[in-house]
C-alpha positions in Angstrom: -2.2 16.3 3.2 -4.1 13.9 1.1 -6.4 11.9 3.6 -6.2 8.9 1.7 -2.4 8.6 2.8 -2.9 10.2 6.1 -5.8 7.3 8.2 -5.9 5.9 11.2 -4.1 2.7 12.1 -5.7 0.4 14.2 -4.2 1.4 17.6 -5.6 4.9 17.3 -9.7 3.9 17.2 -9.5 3.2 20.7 -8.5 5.0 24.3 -7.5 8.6 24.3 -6.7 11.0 21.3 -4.9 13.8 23.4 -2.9 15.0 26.4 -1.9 13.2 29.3 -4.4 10.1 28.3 -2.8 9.7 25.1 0.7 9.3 26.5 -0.5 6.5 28.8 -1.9 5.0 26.5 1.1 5.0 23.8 3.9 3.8 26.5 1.0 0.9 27.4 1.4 -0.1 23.9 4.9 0.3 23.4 5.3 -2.0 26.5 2.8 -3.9 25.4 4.1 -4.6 22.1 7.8 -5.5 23.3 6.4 -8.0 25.2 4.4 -9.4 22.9 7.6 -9.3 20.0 9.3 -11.5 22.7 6.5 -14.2 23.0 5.9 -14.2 19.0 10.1 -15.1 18.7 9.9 -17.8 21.0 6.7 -19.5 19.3 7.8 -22.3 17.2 5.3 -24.0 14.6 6.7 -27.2 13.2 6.9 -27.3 9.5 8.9 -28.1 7.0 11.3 -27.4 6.2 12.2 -25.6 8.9 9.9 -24.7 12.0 7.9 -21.7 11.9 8.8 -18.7 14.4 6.3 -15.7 14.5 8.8 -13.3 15.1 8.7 -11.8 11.7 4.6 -12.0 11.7 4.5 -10.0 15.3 7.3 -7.3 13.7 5.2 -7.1 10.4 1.3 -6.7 11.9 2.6 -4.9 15.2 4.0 -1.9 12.7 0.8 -2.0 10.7 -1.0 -1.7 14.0 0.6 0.9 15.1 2.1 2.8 12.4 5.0 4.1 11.6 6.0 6.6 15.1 5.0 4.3 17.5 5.9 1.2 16.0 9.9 2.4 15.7 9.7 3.5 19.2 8.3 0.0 20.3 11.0 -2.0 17.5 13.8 0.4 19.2 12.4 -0.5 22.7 12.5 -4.4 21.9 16.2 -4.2 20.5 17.2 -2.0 23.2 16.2 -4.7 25.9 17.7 -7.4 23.5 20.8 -5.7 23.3 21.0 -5.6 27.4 21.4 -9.5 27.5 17.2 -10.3 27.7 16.1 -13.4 25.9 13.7 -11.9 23.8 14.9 -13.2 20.6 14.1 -16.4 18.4 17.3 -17.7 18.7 18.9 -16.2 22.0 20.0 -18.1 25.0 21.9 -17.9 28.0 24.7 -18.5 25.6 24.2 -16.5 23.3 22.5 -12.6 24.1 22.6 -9.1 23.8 24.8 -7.6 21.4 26.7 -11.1 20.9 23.8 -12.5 18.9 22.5 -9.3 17.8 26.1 -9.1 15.6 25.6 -12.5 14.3 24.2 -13.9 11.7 20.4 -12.3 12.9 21.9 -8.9 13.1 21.2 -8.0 9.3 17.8 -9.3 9.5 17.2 -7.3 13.0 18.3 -4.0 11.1 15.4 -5.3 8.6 13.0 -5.1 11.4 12.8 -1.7 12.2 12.9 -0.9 8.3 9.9 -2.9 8.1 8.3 -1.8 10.6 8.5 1.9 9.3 7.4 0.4 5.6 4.7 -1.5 7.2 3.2 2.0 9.6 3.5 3.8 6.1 1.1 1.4 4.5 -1.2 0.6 7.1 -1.4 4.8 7.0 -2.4 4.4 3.5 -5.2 2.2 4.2 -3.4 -1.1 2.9 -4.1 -3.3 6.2 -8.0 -2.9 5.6 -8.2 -5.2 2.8 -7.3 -8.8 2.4 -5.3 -8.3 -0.9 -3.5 -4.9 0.2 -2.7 -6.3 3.3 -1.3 -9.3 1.4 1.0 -6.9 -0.6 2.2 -5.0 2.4 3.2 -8.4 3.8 5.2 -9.1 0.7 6.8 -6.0 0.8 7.5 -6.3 4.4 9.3 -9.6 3.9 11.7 -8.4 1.1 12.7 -5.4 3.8 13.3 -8.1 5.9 15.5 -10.2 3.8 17.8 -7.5 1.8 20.0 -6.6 4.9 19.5 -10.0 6.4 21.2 -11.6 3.3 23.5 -8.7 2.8 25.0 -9.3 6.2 24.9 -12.8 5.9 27.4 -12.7 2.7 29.3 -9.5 4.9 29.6 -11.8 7.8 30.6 -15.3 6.2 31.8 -14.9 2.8 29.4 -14.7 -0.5 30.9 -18.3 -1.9 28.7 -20.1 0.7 25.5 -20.7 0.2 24.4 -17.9 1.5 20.2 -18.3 0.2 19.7 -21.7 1.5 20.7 -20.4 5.2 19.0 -17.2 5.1 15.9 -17.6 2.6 14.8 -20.6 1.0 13.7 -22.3 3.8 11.9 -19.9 5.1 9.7 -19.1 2.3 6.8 -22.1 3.1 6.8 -20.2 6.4 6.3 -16.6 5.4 3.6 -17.6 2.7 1.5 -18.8 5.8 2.2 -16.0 8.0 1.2 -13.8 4.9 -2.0 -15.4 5.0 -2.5 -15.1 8.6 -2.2 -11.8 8.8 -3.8 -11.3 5.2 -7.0 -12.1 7.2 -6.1 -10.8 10.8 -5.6 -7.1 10.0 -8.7 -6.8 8.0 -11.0 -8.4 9.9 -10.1 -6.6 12.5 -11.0 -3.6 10.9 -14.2 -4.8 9.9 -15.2 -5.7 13.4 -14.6 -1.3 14.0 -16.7 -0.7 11.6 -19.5 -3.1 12.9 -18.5 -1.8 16.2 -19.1 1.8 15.2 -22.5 0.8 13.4 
């Protein structure tokens, strides 16, 4: 396989590379990674027009972490515990949970999630999350994975004649653009403090 489309993503510099270590260490990560999901959804940044939730950013930059094997299993693992009635979602409540809210008008937008998160592993695998511009582009791609099924299931669910963009997109957009940035900058610099690291 070409190496160029077959590096490291960032969760695989560190710990163990084999055996028994290695499987530690991946179902730390996958249970740290649902839990950190569930505290990015409930983070709201006022903005306008709408507030800004990290939900989408901790999706996006947790699958370019961790690539594309171990960043399903940790987007499965976080729907999974959703779907049991746990408040781990932006817009869940005591009210509203589990597979109520999930087949609402999130659920397309969920189904984005672990498409994007797959999209996202892919590219980081590539070597896209270890520049600023690259990273920038997966983050765009990322977004429009997002958005297809969330939109699609939005006209499904209430009817194409409603406004179905300024629910589901448009407002959203200021958002995304700064959480593009953010990570724009994150991910690579990240990388650039392994490389230091390594000398």
């Amino acid at each position: 396989m070409n190496l160029a489309q077959n590096r490291s993503v960032l969760v695989e510099t560190f710990g163990a590379t084999e055996g028994a270590g290695l499987r530690l260490k991946q179902a730390a990560l996958v249970v740290a990674g649902i839990a950190m999901l569930a505290l990015c959804a409930k983070i709201k940044v006022p903005m306008w027009p709408v507030p800004i939730t990290m939900g989408t950013f901790g999706v996006l930059a947790m699958g370019a972490a961790y690539g594309p094997r171990l960043g399903l299993v940790t987007i499965m693992g976080y729907l999974l515990i959703g779907a049991l009635g746990f408040d781990v979602f932006a817009g869940s409540s005591a009210e509203a949970s589990g597979l109520t809210y999930m087949m609402g008008g999130t659920g397309g937008y969920l189904v984005g999630y672990v498409i994007a998160v797959g999209a996202m592993g892919l590219l980081a695998r590539r070597g896209w999350d270890r520049s600023a511009p690259r990273m920038a582009g997966a983050m765009l791609i990322g977004n429009v994975i997002l958005y297809v099924p969330g939109l699609i299931w939005l006209g499904m669910l209430y009817g194409w004649d409603k406004p179905i963009l300024e629910w589901g997109l448009t407002p959203f957009l200021v958002g995304d653009a700064i959480k593009l940035a953010l990570a724009a900058m994150v991910l690579p610099a990240a990388w650039k403090a392994i490389s230091r690291a390594r000398g």
